[in-house]
C-alpha beads as a LAMMPS data file, in Angstrom:
LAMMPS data file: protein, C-alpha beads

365 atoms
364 bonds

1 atom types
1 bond types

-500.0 500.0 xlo xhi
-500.0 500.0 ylo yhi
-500.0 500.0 zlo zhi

Masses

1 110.0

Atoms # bond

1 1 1 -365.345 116.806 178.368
2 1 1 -362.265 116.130 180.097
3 1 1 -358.917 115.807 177.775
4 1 1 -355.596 114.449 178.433
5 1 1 -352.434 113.411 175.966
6 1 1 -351.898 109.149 175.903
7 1 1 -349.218 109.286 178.090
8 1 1 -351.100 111.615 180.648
9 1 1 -354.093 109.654 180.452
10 1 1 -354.300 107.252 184.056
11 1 1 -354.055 103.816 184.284
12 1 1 -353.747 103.155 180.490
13 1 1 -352.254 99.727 179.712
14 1 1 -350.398 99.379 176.396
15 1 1 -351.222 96.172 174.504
16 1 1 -348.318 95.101 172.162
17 1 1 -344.437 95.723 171.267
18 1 1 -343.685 99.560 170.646
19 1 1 -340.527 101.587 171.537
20 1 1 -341.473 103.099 174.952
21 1 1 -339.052 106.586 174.617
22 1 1 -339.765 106.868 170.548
23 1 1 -343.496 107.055 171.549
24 1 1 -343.082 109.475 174.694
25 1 1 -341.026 112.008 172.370
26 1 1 -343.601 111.771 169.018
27 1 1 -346.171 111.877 172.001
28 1 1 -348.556 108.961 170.771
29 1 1 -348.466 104.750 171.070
30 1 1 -348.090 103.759 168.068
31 1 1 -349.708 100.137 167.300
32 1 1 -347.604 98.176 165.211
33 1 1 -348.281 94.795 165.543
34 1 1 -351.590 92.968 164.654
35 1 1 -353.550 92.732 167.995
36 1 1 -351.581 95.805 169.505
37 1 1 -353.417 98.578 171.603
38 1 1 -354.702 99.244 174.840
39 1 1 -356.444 98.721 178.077
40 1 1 -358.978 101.122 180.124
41 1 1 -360.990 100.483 183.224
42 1 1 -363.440 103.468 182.748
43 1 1 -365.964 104.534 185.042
44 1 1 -367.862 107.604 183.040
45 1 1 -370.518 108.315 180.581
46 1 1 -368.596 108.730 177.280
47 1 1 -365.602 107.878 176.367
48 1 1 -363.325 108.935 172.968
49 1 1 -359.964 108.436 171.192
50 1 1 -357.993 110.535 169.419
51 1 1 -355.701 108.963 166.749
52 1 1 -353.907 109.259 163.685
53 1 1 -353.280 107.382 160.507
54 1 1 -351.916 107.114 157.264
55 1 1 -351.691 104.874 154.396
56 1 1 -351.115 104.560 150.706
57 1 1 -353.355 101.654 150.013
58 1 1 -353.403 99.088 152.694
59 1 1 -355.628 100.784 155.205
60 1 1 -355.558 100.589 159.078
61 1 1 -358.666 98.851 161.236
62 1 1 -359.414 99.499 164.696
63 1 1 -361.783 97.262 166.788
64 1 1 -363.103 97.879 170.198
65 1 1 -364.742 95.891 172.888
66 1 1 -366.872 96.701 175.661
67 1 1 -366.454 94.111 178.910
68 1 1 -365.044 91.707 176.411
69 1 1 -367.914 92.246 174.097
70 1 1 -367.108 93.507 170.341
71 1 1 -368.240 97.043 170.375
72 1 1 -366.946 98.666 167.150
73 1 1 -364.812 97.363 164.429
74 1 1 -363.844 99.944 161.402
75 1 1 -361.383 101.549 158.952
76 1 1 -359.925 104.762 159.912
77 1 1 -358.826 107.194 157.061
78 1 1 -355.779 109.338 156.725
79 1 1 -354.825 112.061 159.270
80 1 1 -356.186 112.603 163.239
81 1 1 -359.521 111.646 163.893
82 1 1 -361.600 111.984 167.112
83 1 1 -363.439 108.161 167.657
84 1 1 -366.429 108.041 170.396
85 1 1 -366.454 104.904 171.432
86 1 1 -369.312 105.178 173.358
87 1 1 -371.929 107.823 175.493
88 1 1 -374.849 107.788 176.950
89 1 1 -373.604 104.837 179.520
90 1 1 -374.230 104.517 183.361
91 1 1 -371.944 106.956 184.899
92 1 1 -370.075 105.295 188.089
93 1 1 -370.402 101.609 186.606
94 1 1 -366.862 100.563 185.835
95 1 1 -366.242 99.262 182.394
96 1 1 -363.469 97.310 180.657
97 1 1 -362.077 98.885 177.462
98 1 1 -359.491 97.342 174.781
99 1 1 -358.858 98.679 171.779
100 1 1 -356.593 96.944 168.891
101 1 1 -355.271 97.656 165.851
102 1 1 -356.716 94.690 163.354
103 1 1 -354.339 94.718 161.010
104 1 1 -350.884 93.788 160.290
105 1 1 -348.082 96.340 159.946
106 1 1 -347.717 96.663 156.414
107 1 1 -344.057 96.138 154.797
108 1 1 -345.652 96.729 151.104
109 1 1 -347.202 99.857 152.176
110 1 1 -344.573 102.426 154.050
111 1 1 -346.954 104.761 155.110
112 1 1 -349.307 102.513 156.949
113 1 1 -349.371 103.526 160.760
114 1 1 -351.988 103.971 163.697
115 1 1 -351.044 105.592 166.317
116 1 1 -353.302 107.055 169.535
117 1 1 -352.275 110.600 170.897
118 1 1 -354.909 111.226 173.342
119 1 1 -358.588 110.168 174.805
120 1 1 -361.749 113.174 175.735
121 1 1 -363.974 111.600 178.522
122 1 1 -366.598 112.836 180.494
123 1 1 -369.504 111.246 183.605
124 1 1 -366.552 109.925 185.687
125 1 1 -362.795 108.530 185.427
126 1 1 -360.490 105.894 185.078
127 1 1 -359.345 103.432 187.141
128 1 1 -356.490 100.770 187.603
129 1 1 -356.351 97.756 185.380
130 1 1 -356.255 94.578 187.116
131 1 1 -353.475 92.613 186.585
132 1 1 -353.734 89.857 184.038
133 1 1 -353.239 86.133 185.065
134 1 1 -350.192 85.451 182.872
135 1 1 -348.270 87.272 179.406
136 1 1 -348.559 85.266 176.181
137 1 1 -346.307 85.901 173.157
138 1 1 -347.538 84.746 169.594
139 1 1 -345.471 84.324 166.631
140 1 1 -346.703 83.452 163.500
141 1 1 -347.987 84.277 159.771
142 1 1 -351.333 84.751 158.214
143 1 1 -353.387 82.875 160.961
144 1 1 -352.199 84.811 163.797
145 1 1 -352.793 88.243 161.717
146 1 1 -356.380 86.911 160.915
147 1 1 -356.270 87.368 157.389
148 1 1 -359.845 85.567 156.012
149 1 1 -361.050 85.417 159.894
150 1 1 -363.106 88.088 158.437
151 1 1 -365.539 88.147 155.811
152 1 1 -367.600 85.470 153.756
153 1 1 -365.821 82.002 152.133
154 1 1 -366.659 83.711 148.861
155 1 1 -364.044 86.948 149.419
156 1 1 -361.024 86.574 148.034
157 1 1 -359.605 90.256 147.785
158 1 1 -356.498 90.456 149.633
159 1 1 -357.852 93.870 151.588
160 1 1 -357.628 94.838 155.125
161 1 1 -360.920 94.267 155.836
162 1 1 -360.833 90.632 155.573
163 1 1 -357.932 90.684 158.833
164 1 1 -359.044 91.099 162.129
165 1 1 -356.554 90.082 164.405
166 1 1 -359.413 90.280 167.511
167 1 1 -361.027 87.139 166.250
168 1 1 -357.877 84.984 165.876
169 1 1 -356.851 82.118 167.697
170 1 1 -354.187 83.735 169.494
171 1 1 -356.230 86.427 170.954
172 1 1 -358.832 84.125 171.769
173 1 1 -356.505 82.083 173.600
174 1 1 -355.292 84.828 175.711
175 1 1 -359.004 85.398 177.119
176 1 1 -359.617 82.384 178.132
177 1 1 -356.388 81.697 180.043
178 1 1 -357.263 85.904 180.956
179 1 1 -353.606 86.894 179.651
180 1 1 -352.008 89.352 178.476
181 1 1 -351.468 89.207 175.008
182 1 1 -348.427 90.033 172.091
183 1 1 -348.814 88.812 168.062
184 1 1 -345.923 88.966 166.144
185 1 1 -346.904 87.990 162.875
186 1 1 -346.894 88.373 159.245
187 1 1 -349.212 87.213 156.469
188 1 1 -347.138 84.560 154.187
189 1 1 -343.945 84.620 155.953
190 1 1 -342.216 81.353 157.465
191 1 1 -339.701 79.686 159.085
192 1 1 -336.975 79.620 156.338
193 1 1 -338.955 81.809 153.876
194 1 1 -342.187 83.259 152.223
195 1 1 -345.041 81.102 150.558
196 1 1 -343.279 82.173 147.243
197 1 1 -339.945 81.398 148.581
198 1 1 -338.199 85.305 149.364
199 1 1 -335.687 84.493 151.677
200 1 1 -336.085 87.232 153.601
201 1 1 -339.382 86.857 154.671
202 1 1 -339.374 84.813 157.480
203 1 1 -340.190 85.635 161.111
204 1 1 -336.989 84.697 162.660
205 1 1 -334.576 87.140 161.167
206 1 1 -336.685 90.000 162.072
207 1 1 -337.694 88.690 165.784
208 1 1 -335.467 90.801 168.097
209 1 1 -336.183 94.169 166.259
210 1 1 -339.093 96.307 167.437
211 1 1 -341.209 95.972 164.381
212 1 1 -339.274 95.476 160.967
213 1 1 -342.072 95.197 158.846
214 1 1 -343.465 98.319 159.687
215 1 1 -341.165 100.910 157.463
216 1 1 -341.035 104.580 156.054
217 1 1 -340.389 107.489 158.006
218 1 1 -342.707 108.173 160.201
219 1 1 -342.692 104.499 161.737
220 1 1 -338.952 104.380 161.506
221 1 1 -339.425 107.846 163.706
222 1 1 -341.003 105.127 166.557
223 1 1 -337.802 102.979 166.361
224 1 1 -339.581 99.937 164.679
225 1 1 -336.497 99.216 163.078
226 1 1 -334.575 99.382 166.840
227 1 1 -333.372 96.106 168.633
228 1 1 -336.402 95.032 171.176
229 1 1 -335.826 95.261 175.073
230 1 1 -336.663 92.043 175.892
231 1 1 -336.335 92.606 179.580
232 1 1 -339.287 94.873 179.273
233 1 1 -341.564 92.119 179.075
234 1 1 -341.047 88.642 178.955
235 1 1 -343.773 86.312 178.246
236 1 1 -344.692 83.100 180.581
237 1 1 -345.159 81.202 177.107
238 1 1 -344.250 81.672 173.475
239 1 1 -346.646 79.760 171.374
240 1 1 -345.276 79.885 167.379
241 1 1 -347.919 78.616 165.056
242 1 1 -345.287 78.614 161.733
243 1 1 -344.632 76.506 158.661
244 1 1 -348.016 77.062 156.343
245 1 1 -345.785 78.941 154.326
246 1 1 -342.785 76.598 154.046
247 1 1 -344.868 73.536 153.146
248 1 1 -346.631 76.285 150.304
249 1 1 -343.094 77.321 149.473
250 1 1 -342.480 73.707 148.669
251 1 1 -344.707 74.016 145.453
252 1 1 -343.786 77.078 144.678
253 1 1 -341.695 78.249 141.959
254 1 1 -337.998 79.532 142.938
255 1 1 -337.679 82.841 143.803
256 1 1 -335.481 84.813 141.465
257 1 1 -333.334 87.627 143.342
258 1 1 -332.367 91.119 141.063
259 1 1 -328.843 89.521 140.358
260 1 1 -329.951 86.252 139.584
261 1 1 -329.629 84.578 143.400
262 1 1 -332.240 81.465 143.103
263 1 1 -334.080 80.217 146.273
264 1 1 -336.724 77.130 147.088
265 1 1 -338.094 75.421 149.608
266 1 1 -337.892 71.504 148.887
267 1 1 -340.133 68.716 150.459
268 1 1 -336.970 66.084 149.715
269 1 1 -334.454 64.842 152.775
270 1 1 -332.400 68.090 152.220
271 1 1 -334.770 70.441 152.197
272 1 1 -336.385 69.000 155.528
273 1 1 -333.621 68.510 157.098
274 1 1 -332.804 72.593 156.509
275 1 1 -336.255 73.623 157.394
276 1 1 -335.649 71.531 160.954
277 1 1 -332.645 73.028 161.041
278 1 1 -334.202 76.322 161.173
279 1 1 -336.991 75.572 163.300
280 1 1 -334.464 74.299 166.680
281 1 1 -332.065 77.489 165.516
282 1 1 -335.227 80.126 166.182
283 1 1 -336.072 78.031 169.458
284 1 1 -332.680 78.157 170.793
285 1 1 -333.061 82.153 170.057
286 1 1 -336.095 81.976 171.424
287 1 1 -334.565 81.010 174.542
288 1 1 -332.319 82.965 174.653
289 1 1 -334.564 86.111 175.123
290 1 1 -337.288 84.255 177.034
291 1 1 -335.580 82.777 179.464
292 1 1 -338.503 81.460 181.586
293 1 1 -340.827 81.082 179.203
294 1 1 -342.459 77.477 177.923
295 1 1 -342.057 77.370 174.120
296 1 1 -345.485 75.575 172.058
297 1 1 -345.171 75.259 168.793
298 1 1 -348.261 74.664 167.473
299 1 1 -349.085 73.927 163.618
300 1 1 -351.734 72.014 161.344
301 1 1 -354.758 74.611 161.111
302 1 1 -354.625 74.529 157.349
303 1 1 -353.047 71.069 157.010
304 1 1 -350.281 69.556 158.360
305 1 1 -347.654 68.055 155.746
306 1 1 -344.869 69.525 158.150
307 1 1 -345.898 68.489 161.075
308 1 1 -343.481 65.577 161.920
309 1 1 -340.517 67.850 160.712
310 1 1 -341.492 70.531 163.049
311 1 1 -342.296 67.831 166.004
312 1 1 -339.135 66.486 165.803
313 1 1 -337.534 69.772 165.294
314 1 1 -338.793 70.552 168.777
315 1 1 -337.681 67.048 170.063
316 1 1 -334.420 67.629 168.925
317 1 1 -334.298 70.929 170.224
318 1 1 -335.346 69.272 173.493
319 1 1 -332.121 66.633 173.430
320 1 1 -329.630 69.278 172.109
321 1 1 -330.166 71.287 175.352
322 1 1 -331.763 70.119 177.851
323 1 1 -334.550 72.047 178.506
324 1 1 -337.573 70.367 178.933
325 1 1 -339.883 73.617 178.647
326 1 1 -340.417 73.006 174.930
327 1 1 -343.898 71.127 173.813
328 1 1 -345.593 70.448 170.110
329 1 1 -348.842 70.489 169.473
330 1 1 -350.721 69.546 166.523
331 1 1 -353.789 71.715 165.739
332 1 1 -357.201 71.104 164.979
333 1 1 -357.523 71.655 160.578
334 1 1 -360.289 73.828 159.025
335 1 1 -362.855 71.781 156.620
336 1 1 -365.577 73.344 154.422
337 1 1 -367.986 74.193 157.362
338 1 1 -365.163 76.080 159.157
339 1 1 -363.536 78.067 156.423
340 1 1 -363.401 81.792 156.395
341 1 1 -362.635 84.255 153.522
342 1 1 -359.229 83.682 151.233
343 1 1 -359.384 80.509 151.439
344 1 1 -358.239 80.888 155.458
345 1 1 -359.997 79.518 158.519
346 1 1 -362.898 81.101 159.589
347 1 1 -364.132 82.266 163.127
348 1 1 -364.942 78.213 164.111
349 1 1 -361.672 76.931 163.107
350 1 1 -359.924 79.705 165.172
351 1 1 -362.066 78.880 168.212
352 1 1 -361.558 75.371 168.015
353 1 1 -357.552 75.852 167.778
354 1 1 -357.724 78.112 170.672
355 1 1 -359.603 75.778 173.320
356 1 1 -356.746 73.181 172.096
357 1 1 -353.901 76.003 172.830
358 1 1 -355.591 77.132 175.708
359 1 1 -355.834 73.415 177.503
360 1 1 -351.921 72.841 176.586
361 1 1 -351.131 76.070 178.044
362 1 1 -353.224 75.491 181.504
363 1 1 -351.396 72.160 181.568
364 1 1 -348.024 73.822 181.264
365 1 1 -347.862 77.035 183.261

Bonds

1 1 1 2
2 1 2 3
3 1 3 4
4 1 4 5
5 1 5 6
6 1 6 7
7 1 7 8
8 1 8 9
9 1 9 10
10 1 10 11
11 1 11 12
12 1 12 13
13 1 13 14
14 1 14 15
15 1 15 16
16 1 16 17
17 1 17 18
18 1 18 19
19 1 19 20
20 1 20 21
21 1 21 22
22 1 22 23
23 1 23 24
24 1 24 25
25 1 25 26
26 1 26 27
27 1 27 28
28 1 28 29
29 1 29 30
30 1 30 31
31 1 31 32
32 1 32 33
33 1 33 34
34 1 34 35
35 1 35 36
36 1 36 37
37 1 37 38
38 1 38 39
39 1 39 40
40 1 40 41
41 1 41 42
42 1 42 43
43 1 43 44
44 1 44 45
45 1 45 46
46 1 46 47
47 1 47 48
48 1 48 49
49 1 49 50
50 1 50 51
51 1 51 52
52 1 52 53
53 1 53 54
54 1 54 55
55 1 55 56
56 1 56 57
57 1 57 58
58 1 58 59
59 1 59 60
60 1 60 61
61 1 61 62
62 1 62 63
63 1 63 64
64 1 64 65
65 1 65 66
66 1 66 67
67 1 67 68
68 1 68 69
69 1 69 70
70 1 70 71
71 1 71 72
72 1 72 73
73 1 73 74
74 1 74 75
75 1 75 76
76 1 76 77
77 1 77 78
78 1 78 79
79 1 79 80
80 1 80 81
81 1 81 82
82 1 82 83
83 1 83 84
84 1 84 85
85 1 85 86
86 1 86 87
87 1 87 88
88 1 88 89
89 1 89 90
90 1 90 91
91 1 91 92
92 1 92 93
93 1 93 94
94 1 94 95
95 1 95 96
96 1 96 97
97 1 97 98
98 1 98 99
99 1 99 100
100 1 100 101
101 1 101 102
102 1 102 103
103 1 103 104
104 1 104 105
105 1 105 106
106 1 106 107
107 1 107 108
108 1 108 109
109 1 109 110
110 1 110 111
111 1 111 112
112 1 112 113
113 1 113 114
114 1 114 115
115 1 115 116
116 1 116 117
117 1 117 118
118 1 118 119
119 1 119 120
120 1 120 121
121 1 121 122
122 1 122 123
123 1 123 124
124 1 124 125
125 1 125 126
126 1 126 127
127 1 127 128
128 1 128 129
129 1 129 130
130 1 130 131
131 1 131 132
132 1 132 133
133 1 133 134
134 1 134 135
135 1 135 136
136 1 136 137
137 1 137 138
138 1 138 139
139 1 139 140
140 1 140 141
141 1 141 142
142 1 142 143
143 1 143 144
144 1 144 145
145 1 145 146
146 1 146 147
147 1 147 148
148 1 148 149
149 1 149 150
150 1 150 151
151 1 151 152
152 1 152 153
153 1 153 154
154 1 154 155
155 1 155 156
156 1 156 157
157 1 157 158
158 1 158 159
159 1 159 160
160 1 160 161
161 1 161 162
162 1 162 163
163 1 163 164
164 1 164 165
165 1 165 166
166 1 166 167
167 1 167 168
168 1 168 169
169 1 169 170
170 1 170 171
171 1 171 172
172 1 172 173
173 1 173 174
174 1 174 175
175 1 175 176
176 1 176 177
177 1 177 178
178 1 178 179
179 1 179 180
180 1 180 181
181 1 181 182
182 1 182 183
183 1 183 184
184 1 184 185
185 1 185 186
186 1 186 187
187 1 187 188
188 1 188 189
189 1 189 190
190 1 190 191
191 1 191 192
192 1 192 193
193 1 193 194
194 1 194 195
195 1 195 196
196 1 196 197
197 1 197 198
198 1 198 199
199 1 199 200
200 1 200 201
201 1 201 202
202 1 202 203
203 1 203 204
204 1 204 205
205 1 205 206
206 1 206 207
207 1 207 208
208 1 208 209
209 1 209 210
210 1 210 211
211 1 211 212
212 1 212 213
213 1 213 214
214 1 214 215
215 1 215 216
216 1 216 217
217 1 217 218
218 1 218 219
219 1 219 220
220 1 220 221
221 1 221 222
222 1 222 223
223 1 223 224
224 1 224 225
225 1 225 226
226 1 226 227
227 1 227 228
228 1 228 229
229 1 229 230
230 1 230 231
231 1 231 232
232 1 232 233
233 1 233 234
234 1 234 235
235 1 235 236
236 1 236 237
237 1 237 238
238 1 238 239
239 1 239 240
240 1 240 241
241 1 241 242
242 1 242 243
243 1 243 244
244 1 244 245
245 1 245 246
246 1 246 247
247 1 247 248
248 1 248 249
249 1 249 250
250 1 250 251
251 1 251 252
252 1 252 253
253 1 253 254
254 1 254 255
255 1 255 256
256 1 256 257
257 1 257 258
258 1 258 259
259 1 259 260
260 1 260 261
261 1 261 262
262 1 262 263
263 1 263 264
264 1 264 265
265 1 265 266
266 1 266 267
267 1 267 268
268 1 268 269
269 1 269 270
270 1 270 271
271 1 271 272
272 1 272 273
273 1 273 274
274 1 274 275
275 1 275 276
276 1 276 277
277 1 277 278
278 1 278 279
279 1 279 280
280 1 280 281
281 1 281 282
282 1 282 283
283 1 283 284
284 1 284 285
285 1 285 286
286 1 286 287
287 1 287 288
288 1 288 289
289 1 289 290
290 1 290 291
291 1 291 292
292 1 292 293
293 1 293 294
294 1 294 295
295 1 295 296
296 1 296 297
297 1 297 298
298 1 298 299
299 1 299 300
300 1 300 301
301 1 301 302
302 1 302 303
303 1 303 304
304 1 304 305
305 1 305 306
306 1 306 307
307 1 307 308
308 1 308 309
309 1 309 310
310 1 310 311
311 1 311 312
312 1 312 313
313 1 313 314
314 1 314 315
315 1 315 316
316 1 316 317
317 1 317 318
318 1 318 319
319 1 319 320
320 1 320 321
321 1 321 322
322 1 322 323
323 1 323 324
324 1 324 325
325 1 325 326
326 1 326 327
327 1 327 328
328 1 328 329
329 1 329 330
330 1 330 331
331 1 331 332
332 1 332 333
333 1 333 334
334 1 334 335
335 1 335 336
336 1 336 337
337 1 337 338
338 1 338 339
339 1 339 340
340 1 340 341
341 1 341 342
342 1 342 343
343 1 343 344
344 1 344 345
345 1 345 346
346 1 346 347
347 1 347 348
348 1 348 349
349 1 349 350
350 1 350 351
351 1 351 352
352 1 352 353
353 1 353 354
354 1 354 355
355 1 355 356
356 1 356 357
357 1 357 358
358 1 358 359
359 1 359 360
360 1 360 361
361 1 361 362
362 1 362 363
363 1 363 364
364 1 364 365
């Protein structure tokens, strides 16, 4: 077997945000984001990771595909770990290999991390990745994590098994437009705040850092908490699938903050008017660090109560500036024979929304 360090290893593709000179000095990529990892072209017999994790309680997943095929899909425990991902195969046949991480970095659990530090191969080599036909950026909640695309209707522990960010509609998406790929996404956060109405917890304040979510030490030690170079990669589209968790923030009850601060969502006038408010501030920012990209903002897989707030919310962002590069589009809602686990969209619904993201997206770019 043949044995070489991440960053030594040829032709690997990283998949995902991560803080390029924070990795090269702790010597691994660390993925952070839901859907991160990264991209082989392998020619040889065997093929195997080395990686390294940690957690508390809210374990890391790893899935694997094979020429676009799933090929393994599993927890990994604490510490470094060798993974094969496969032997025995045709030596001299090239193959396609992605790896993500399934699950979404985990603000509750500071010690959550995956991170690769090297690969053992053997029958052959690697090659260079072909260059994908355009970059897509996600950014969303609990749908574009895949929470529930997992598992059967009847689960309803909120584990990390039931997440697997390879299935959602975002990834999907990405393969059939043949894209390169980024989620940035968190389960129950918005566009003004969390289903249960934290404040904090919404995806704009935290877009232009690395990965905020992701805390502790030893992820802080990979600059998630750093501003992100934007001008590293910039997408050809940013596709934002928020405001489930405003419109369930609307029937919440009111947050209460350690010194007595209040917050809440409201469905009234006001409280519409501040969510669209919201929504045309974090496309103008948006814009600002995408500067070529078309902006989608997609909504309605598990209802859509919001969805003329957000439309005109793009609409107005539209008239406010001028640029005509911004788009809504409603999405197709899961019923009983689509559901997945926690009460989420199953593999159907997520397939349906991505041929409907997918067409817009061919239409656009």
């Amino acid at each position: 077997m043949k044995t070489a360090s991440i960053f030594e290893l040829p032709y690997c593709y990283p998949l995902g945000r991560y803080h390029p000179s924070s990795a090269r000095q702790a010597g691994a990529l660390p993925l952070l984001w839901a859907g991160s990892g990264l991209e082989l072209r392998f020619s040889g017999s065997e093929l195997r990771l080395l990686v390294e994790a940690d957690f508390s309680e809210l374990e890391p997943w790893l899935a694997a595909e094979l020429n676009g095929a799933p090929l393994l899909r599993m927890p990994l425990n604490r510490g470094e770990q060798e993974i094969c991902l496969f032997r025995g195969m045709t030596p001299g046949v090239p193959k396609r290999v992605r790896v993500f991480k399934e699950t979404q970095p985990a603000a509750g659990d500071p010690a959550h991390r995956l991170w690769i530090r090297g690969a053992a191969w053997s029958g052959g080599g690697f090659l260079p990745v072909p260059r994908p036909a355009c970059r897509l950026e996600f950014v969303g909640d609990s749908l574009t994590s895949g929470e529930g695309v997992a598992g059967a209707v009847e689960e309803t522990d909120w584990v990390p098994a039931l997440f697997s960010a390879s299935q959602t509609w975002a990834k999907r998406t990405a393969d059939l437009l043949e894209a390169d790929f980024r989620l940035i996404s968190q389960s129950g956060w918005g566009v003004r705040s969390s289903w249960d109405n934290v404040p904090g917890c919404n995806l704009p304040a935290i877009y232009d850092r690395v990965c905020a979510p992701a805390l502790g030490p030893r992820n802080q030690e990979m600059g998630t908490q750093l501003p992100h170079n934007f001008s590293s990669w910039q997408p050809d589209a940013v596709v934002i699938n928020l405001g489930t968790n405003d419109a369930g923030a609307m029937s919440s009850p009111p947050w209460r903050g350690p010194e007595g601060q209040s917050f809440r969502q409201t469905g009234d006038a006001k409280g519409l008017s501040l969510l669209e408010d919201a929504a045309v501030g974090f496309l103008k920012d948006l814009r600002r660090h995408n500067p070529a990209a078309k902006l989608v903002w997609v909504y309605g897989m598990i209802g859509g109560p919001l969805g003329p707030c957000l439309s005109e919310a793009v609409e107005r962002f539209r008239r406010e500036t001028g640029d005509r590069d911004a788009c809504y589009l409603p999405l197709p809602a899961v019923t009983a024979e689509t559901m997945g686990s926690r009460q989420h969209p199953g593999p159907l619904c997520h397939q349906a929304a991505a041929a409907a993201t997918a067409a817009c997206l061919r239409s656009i770019l």
